[in-house]
KEBALO-832386 format. One record per residue (C-alpha): residue number from 0; residue in three letters; chain; z, x, y. Coordinates in nm, 2 decimals. Layout:
! residues N
(NUM "Ala" "A" (Z X Y))
...
//
This chain:
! residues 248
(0 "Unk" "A" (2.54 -1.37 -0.72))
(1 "Unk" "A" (2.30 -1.44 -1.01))
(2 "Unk" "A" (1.91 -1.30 -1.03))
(3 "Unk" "A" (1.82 -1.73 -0.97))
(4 "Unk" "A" (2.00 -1.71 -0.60))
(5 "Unk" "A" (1.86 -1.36 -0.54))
(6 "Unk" "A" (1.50 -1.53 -0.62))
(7 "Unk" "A" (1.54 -1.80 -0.40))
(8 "Unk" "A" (1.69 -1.56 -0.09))
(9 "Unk" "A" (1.37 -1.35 -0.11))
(10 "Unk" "A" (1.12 -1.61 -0.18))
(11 "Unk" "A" (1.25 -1.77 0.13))
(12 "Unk" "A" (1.24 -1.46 0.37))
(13 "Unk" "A" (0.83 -1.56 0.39))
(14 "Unk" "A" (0.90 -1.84 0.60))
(15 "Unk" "A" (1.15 -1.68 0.85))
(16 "Unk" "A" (0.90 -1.77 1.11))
(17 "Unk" "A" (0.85 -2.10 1.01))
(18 "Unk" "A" (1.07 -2.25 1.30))
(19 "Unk" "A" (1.01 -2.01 1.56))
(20 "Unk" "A" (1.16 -2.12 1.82))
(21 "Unk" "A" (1.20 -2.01 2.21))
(22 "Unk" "A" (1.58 -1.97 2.20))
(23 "Unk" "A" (1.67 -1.80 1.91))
(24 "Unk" "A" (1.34 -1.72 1.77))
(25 "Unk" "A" (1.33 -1.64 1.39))
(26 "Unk" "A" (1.65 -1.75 1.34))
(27 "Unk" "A" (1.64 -2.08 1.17))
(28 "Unk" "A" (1.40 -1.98 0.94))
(29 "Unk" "A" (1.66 -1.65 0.83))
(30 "Unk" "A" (1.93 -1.87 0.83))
(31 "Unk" "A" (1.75 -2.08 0.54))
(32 "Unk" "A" (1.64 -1.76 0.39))
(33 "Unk" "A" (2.01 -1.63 0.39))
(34 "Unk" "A" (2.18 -2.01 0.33))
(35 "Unk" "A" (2.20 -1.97 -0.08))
(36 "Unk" "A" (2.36 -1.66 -0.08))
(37 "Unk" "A" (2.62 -1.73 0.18))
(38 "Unk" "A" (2.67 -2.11 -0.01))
(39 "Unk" "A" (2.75 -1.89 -0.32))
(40 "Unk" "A" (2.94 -1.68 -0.15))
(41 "Unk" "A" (3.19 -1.92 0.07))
(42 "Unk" "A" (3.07 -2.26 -0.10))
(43 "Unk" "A" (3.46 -2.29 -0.20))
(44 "Unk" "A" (3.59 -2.23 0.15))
(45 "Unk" "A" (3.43 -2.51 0.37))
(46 "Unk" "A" (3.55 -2.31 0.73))
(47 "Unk" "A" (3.43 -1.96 0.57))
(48 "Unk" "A" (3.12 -2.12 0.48))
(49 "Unk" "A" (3.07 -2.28 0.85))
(50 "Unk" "A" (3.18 -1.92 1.02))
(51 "Unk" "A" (2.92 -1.74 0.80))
(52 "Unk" "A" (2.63 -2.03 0.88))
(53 "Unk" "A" (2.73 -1.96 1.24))
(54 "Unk" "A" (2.68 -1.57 1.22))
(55 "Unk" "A" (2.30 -1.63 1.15))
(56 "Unk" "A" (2.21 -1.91 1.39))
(57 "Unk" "A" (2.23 -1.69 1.68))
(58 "Unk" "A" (1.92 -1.52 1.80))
(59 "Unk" "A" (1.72 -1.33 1.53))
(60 "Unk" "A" (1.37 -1.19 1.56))
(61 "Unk" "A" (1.23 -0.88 1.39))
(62 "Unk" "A" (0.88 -0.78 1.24))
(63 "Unk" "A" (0.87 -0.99 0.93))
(64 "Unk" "A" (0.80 -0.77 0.66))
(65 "Unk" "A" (1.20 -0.66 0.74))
(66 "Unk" "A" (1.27 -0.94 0.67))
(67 "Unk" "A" (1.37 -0.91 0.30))
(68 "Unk" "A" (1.51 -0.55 0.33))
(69 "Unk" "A" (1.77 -0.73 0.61))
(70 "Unk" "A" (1.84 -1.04 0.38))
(71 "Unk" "A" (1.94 -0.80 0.14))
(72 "Unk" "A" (2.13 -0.55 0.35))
(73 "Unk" "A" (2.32 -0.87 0.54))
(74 "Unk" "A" (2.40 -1.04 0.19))
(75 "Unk" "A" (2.57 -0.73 0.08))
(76 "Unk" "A" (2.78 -0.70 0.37))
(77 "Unk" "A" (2.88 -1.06 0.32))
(78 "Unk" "A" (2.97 -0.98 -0.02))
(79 "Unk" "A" (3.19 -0.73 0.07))
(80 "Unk" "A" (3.32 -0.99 0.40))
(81 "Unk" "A" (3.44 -1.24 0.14))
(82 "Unk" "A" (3.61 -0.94 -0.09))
(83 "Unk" "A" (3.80 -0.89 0.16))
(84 "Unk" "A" (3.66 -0.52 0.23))
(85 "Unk" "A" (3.45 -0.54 0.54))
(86 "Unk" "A" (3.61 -0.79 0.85))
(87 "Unk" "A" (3.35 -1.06 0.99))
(88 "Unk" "A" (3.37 -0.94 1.33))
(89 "Unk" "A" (3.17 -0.62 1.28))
(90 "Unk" "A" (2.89 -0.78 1.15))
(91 "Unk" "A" (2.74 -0.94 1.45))
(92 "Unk" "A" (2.72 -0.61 1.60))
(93 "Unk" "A" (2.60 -0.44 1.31))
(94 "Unk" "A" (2.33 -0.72 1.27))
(95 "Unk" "A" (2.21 -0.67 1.61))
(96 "Unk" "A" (2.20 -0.33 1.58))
(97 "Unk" "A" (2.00 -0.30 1.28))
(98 "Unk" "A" (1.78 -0.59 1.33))
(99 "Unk" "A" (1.65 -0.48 1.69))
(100 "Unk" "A" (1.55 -0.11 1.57))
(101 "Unk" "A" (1.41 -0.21 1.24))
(102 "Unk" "A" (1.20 -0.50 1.49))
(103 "Unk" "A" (1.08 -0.18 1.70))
(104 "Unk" "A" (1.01 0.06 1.39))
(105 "Unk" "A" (0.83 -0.24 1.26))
(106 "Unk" "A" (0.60 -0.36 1.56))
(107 "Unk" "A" (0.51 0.04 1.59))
(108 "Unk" "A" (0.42 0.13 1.22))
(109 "Unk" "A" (0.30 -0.21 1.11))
(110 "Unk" "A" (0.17 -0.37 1.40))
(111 "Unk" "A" (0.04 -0.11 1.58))
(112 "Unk" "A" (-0.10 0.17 1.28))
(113 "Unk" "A" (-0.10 0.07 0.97))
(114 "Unk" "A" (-0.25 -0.33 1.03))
(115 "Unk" "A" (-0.52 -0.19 1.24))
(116 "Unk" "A" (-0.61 0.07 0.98))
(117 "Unk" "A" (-0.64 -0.22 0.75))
(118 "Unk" "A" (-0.83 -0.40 0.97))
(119 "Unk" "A" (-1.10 -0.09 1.08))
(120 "Unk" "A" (-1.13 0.05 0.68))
(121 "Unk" "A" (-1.21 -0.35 0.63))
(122 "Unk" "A" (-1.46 -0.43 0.92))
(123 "Unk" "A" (-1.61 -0.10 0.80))
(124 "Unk" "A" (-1.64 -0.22 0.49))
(125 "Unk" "A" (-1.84 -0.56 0.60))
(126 "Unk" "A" (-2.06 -0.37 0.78))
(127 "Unk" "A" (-2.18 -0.17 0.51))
(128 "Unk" "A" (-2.24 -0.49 0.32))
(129 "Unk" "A" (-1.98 -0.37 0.08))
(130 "Unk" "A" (-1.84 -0.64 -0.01))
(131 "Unk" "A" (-1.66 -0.56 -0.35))
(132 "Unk" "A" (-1.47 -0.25 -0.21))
(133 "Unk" "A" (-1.35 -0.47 0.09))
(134 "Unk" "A" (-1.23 -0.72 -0.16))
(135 "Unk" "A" (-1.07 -0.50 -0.40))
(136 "Unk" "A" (-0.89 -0.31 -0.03))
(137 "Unk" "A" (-0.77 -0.66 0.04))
(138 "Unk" "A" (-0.62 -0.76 -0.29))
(139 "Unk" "A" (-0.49 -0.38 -0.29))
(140 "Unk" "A" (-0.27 -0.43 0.07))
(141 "Unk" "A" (-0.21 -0.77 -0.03))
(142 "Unk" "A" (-0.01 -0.63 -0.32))
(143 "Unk" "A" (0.14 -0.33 -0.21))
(144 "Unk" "A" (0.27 -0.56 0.05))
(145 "Unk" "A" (0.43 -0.78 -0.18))
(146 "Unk" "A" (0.64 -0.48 -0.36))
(147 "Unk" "A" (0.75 -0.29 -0.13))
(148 "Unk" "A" (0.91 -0.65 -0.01))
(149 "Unk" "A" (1.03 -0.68 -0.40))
(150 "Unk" "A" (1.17 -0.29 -0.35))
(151 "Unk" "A" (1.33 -0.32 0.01))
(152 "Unk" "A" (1.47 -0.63 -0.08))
(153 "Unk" "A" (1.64 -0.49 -0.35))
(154 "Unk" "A" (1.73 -0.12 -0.20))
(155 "Unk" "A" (1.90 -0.31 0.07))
(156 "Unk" "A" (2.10 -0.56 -0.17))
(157 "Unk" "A" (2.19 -0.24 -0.38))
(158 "Unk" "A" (2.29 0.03 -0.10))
(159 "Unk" "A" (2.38 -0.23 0.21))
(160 "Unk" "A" (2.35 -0.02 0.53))
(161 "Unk" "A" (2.37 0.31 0.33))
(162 "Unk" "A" (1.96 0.24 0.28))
(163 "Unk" "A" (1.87 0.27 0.60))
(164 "Unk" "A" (1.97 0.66 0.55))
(165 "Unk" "A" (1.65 0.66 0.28))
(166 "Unk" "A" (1.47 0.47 0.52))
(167 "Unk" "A" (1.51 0.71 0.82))
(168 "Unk" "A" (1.39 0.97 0.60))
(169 "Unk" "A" (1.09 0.77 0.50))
(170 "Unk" "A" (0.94 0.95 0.90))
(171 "Unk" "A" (0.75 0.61 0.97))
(172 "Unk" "A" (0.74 0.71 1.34))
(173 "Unk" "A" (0.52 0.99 1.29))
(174 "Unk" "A" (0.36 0.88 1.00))
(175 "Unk" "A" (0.28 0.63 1.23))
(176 "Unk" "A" (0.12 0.87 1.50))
(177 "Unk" "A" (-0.09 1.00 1.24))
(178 "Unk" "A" (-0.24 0.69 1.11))
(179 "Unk" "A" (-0.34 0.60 1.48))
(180 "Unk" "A" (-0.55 0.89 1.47))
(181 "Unk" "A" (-0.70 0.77 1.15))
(182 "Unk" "A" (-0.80 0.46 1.29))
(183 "Unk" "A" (-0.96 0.66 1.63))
(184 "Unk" "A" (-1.21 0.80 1.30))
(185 "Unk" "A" (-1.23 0.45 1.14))
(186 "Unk" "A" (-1.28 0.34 1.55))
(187 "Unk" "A" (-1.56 0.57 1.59))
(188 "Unk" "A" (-1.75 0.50 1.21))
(189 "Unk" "A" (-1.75 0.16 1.28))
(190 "Unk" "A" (-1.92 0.20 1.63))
(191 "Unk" "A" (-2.20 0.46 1.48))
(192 "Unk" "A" (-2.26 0.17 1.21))
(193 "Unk" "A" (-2.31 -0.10 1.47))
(194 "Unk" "A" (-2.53 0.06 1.77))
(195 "Unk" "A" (-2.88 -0.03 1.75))
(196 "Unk" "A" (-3.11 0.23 1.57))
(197 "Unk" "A" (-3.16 0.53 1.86))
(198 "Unk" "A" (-3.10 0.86 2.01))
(199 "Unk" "A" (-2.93 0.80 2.31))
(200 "Unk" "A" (-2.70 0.49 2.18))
(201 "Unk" "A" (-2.52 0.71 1.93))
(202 "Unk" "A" (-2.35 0.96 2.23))
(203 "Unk" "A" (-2.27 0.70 2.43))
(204 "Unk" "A" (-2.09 0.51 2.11))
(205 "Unk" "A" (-1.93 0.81 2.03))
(206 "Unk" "A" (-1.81 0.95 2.30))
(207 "Unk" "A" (-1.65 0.57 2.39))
(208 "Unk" "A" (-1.46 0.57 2.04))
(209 "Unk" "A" (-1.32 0.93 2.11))
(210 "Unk" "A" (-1.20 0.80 2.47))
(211 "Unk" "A" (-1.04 0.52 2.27))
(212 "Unk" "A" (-0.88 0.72 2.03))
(213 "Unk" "A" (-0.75 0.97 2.32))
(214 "Unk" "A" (-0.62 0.67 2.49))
(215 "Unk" "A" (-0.40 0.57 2.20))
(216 "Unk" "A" (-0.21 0.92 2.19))
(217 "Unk" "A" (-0.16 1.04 2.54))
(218 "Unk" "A" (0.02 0.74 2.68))
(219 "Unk" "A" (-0.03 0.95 3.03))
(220 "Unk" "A" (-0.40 0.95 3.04))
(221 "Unk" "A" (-0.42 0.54 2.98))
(222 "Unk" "A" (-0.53 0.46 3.32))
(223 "Unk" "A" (-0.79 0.71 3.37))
(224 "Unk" "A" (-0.94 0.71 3.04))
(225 "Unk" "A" (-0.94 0.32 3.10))
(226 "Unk" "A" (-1.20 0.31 3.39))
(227 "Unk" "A" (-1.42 0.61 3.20))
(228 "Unk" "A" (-1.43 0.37 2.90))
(229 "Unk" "A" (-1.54 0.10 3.14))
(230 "Unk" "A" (-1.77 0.30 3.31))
(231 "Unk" "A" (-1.93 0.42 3.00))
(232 "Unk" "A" (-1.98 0.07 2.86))
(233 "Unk" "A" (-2.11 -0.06 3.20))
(234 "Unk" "A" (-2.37 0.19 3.18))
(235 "Unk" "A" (-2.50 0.03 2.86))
(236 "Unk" "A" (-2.72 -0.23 2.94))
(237 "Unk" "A" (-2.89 -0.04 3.24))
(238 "Unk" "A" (-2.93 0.24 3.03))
(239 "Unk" "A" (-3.14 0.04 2.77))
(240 "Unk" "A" (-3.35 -0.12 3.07))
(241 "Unk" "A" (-3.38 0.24 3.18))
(242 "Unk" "A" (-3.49 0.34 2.85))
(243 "Unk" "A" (-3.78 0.04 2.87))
(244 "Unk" "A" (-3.93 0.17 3.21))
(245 "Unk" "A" (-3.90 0.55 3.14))
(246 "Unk" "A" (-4.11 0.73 2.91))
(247 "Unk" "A" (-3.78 0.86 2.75))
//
């Protein structure tokens, strides 16, 4: 397994979705991403190489910046597969397995923290009119993103399913918590910087984005604080005509 394969297994794990498909999702496009390896791998045994094609065009769908970390863990366990150390029937379990709870980790810390903290520090940004800070924030996640793909990639190629102990450790669940109530502060800045100049705009913004930031971490009170939300904003508009009319 030389650096060139490795290159072209990781450089391909940014089109895993390119395929998507209803059936087996992300799977066609991990396949390709996994293909070289496994072709360098089995290329000499025609019916090895077809049995480990087969392992990966079954259904496949995680958060997609796993997807290099599981390319590398799965082409280590194929390297030990076709030594002879590790049978091929364990691995469709163990791909399962790890690809469903790193999918879950990933949709929580990613897609529900840390993209929407990128997205609040950036809209807060734009609204300030500061536009060189919100470019230099973009480049900066852009390419943080991009190594610790390099650095999974690699950790799992290195360590196999051994990383996953580092990763577990890493306490992306709670760091996850507390990033959500980050963005209930980014939530609320943004709101102060967008209501019109006024008094009685600025309680009724703020007390919306605290609501909102409640919502996110007491799954319990969703429903309640739901309709006080929608009450608060419905009292908006009649609250400005009220404003007109009254000498307030």
């Amino acid at each position: 397994m030389n650096k060139r394969i490795l290159l072209r297994i990781f450089l391909r794990t940014y089109f895993v979705g390119a395929t998507f498909n209803t059936k087996g999702m992300q799977n066609v496009g991990f396949f390709h991403a996994m293909d070289p390896g496994l072709q360098a791998l089995f290329g000499h045994n025609p019916l090895a190489l077809k049995q480990a094609r087969a392992r990966y065009l079954k259904h496949y769908n995680s958060h997609p910046f796993w997807a290099p970390l599981l390319a590398g863990i799965f082409l280590s366990m194929e390297q030990k597969i076709a030594a002879g150390l590790l049978p091929a029937k364990v691995l469709p379990q163990l791909r399962l397995t790890t690809t469903y709870t790193l999918s879950a980790l990933g949709d929580s810390f990613f897609g529900g923290s840390f993209l929407v903290m990128w997205s609040l520090i950036a809209m807060n940004f734009a609204v300030l009119g500061w536009y060189w800070p919100l470019a230099l924030w973009i480049v900066f996640c852009f390419l943080a993103l991009q190594l610790f793909r390099i650095y999974t990639f690699a950790r799992g190629y290195a360590q196999g399913l051994s990383f996953l102990q580092q990763l577990k450790s890493w306490d992306l669940i709670n760091w996850g918590q507390r990033i959500k109530m980050v963005n209930g502060v980014l939530l609320a800045l943004f709101f102060v910087h967008i209501v019109p100049q006024g008094f009685f705009y600025l309680p009724l913004w703020a007390t919306t984005a605290c609501l909102l930031a409640l919502a996110s971490s007491w799954r319990t009170m969703d429903r309640l604080v739901i309709f006080i939300i929608l009450g608060l904003a419905g009292l908006a508009v009649p609250w400005d005509m009220l404003c007109k009319w009254l000498p307030i």
